[in-house]
C-alpha positions as CSV (number, residue, x, y, z in Angstrom):
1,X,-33.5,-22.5,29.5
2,X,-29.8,-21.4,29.0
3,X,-28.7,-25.5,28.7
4,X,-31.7,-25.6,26.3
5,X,-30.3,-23.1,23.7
6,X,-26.3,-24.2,24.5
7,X,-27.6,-28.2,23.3
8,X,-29.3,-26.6,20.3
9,X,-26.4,-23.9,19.3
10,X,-23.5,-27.2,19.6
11,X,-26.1,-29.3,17.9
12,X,-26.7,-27.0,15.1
13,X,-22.9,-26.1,15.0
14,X,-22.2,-29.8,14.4
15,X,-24.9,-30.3,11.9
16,X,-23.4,-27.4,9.8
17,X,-20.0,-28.8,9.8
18,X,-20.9,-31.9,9.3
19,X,-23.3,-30.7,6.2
20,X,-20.2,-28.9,4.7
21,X,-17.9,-32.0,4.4
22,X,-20.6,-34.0,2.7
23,X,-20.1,-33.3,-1.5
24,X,-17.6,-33.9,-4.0
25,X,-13.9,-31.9,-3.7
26,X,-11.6,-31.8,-5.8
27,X,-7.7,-31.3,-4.5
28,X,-6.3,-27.9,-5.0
29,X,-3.1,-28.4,-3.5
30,X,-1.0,-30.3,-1.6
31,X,2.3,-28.8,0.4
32,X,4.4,-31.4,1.7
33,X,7.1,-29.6,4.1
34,X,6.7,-26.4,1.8
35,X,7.2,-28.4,-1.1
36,X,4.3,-28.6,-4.0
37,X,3.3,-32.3,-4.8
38,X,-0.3,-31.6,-5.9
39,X,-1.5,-35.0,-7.3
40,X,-3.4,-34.9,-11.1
41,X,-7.4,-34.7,-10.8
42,X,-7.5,-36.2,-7.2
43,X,-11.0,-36.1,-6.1
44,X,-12.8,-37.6,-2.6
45,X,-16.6,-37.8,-2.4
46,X,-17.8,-37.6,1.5
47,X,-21.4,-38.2,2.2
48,X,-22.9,-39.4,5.4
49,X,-20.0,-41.1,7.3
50,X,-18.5,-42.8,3.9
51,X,-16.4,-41.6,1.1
52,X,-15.0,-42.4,-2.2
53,X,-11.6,-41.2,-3.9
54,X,-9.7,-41.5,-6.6
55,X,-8.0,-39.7,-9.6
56,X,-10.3,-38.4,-12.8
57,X,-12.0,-41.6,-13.7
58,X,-9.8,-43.9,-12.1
59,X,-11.3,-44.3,-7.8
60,X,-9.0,-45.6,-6.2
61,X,-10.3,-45.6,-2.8
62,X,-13.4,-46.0,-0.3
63,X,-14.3,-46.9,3.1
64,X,-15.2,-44.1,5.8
65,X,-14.8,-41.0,8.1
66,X,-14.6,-40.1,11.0
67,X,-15.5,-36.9,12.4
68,X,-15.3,-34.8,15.6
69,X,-16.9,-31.9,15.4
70,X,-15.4,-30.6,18.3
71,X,-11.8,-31.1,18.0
72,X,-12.8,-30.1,14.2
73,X,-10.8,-33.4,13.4
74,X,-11.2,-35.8,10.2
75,X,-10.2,-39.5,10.2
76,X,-10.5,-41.6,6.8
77,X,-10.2,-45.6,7.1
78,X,-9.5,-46.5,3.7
79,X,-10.6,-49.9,3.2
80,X,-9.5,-50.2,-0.5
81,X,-5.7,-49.2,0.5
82,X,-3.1,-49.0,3.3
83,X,-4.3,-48.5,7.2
84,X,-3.4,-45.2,7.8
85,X,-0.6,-44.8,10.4
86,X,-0.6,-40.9,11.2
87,X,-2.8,-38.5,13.4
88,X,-6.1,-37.2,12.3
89,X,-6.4,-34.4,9.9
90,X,-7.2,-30.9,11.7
91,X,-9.5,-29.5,8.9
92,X,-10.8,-25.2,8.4
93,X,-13.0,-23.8,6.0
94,X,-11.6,-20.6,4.2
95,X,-14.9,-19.1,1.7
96,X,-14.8,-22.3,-0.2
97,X,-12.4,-23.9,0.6
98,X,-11.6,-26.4,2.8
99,X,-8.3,-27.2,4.4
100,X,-6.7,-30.5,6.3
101,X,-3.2,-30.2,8.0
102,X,-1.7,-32.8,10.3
103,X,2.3,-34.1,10.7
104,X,3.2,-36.7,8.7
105,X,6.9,-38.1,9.7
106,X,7.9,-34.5,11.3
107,X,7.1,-32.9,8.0
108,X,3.8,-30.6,7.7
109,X,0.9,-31.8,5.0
110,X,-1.6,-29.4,4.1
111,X,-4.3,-30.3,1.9
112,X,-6.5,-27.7,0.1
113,X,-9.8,-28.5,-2.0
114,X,-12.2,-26.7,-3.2
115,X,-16.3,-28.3,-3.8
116,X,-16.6,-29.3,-7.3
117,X,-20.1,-30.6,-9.4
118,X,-18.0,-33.2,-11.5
119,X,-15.4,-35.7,-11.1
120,X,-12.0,-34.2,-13.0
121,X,-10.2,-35.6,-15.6
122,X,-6.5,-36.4,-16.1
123,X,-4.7,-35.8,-19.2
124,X,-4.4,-39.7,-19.3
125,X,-8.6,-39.8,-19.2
126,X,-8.9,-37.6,-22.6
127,X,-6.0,-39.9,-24.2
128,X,-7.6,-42.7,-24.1
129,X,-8.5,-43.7,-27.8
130,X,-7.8,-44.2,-31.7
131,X,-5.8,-41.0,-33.2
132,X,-4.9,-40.0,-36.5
133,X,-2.0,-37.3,-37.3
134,X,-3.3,-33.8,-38.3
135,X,-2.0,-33.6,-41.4
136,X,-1.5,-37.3,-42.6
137,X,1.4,-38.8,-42.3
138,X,3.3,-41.5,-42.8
139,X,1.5,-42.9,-39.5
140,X,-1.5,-44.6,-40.0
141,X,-3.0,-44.3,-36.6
142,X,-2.0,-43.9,-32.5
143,X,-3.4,-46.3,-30.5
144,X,-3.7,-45.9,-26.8
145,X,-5.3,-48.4,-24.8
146,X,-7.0,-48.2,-21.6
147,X,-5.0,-51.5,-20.6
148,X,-1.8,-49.5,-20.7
149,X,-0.6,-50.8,-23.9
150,X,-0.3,-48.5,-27.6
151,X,0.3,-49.2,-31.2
152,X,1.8,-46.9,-33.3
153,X,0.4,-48.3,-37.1
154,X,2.2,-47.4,-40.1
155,X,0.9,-47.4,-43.7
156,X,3.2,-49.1,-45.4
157,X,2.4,-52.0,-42.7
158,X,5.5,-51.2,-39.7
159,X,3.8,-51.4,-36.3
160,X,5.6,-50.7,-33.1
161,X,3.9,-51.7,-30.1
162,X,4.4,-51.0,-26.0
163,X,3.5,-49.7,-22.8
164,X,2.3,-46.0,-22.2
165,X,2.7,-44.0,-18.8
166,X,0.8,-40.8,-17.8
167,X,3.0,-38.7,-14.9
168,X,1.1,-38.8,-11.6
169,X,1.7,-35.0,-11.4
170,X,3.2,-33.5,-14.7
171,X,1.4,-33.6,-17.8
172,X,3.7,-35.6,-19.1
173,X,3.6,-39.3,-21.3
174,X,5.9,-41.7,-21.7
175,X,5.7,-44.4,-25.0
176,X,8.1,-47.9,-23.8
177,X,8.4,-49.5,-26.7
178,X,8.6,-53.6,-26.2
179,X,11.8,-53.4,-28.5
180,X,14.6,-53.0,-26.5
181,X,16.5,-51.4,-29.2
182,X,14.3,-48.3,-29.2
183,X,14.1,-45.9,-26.8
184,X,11.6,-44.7,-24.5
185,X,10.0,-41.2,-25.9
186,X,8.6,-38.6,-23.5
187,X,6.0,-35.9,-24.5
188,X,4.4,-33.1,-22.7
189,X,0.7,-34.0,-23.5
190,X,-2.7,-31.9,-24.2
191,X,-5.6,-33.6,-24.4
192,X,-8.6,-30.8,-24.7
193,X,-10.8,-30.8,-26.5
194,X,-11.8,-34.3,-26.2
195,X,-10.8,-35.0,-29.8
196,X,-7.7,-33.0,-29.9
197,X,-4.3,-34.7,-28.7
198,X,-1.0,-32.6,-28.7
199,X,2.2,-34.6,-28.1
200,X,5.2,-32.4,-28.1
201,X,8.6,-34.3,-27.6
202,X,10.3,-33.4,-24.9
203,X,14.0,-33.9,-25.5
204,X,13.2,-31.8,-29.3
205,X,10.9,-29.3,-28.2
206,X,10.1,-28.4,-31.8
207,X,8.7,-31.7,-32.2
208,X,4.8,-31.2,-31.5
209,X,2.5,-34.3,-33.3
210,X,-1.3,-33.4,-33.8
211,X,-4.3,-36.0,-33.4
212,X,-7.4,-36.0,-33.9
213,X,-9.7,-38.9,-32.3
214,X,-11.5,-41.7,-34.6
215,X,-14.4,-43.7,-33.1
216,X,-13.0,-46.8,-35.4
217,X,-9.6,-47.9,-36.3
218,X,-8.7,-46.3,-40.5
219,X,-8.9,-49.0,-43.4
């Protein structure tokens, strides 16, 4: 009777673990040797022996996991990116949160995430679009393509064209203008609401553009 109710306590024990990995989370933090290096909206979806991860709308990995219940150990086999060389993650719960630490290279990695109902969204998600200046301007619109690539179109017919970077962990965006004889301007970015962008130059502070979105490029 006593082996009866031990089988059913570990197998409900292991149930209930394995019941609280399954869902979405969304990455809190991440401590690198006591160092912050918290990646933008990185999310991971577990469910039933397989996940999915990536950042806001962009997944950029999948395969599956491994877990033992009884070491309380997690193991992801990433099929999508590099195998992965270290020791399995030792992973708590804390209310609801839940918490992986392992050594990486001598240095300790602790990963916190917290269950979330929807994927989030990077700055670089919400910038995506056609944006006119608030007020008008001399600039006819802001182009920013999900390829990577902008235009910046002036009325009286000027266009500058290039490549635009989003910071993996500052809110931060980068124009690279194909002419080599301008220079590459950083912003700090807002992009909330949805229709609002907020560019403020970084090297003049007291530089802050103001877009609104257009769901077609002006006349």
């Amino acid at each position: 009777m006593k082996t009866k109710i031990v089988i059913v306590f570990l197998f409900c024990f292991s149930a209930t673990w394995a019941q609280s990995l399954n869902g979405l989370w969304q990455v809190e933090k991440v401590e690198l040797a006591g160092q912050m290096m918290t990646p933008q909206a990185k999310w991971i979806h577990l469910k039933d022996g397989l996940f999915e991860g990536g950042n806001g709308l962009l997944q950029n990995g999948a395969g599956s996991y491994n877990w033992n219940a009884e070491q309380s150990q997690l193991s992801l086999n990433d099929t999508l990116g590099f195998e992965d060389p270290f020791e399995p993650f030792l992973v708590s719960f804390l209310e609801d949160k839940m918490i992986w630490e392992r050594s990486e290279e001598g240095q300790q990695l602790k990963v916190t995430l917290m269950k979330t109902a929807t994927k989030p969204l990077r700055p670089r998600d919400g910038a995506v679009g056609i944006w006119v200046p608030e007020p008008e301007d001399s600039l006819a619109f802001l182009f920013l393509s999900w390829t990577g690539n902008y235009t910046e179109q002036y009325k009286e017919g000027r266009r500058f064209t290039g490549l635009w970077q989003a910071h993996p962990h500052r809110e931060e965006l980068t124009l690279v203008p194909w002419d080599r004889n301008q220079k590459p301007r950083r912003y700090k970015i807002e992009t909330g609401p949805w229709n609002v962008l907020s560019l403020q130059l970084i090297d003049k502070p007291e530089q802050v553009l103001i877009f609104s979105r257009r769901r077609k490029f002006p006349d």
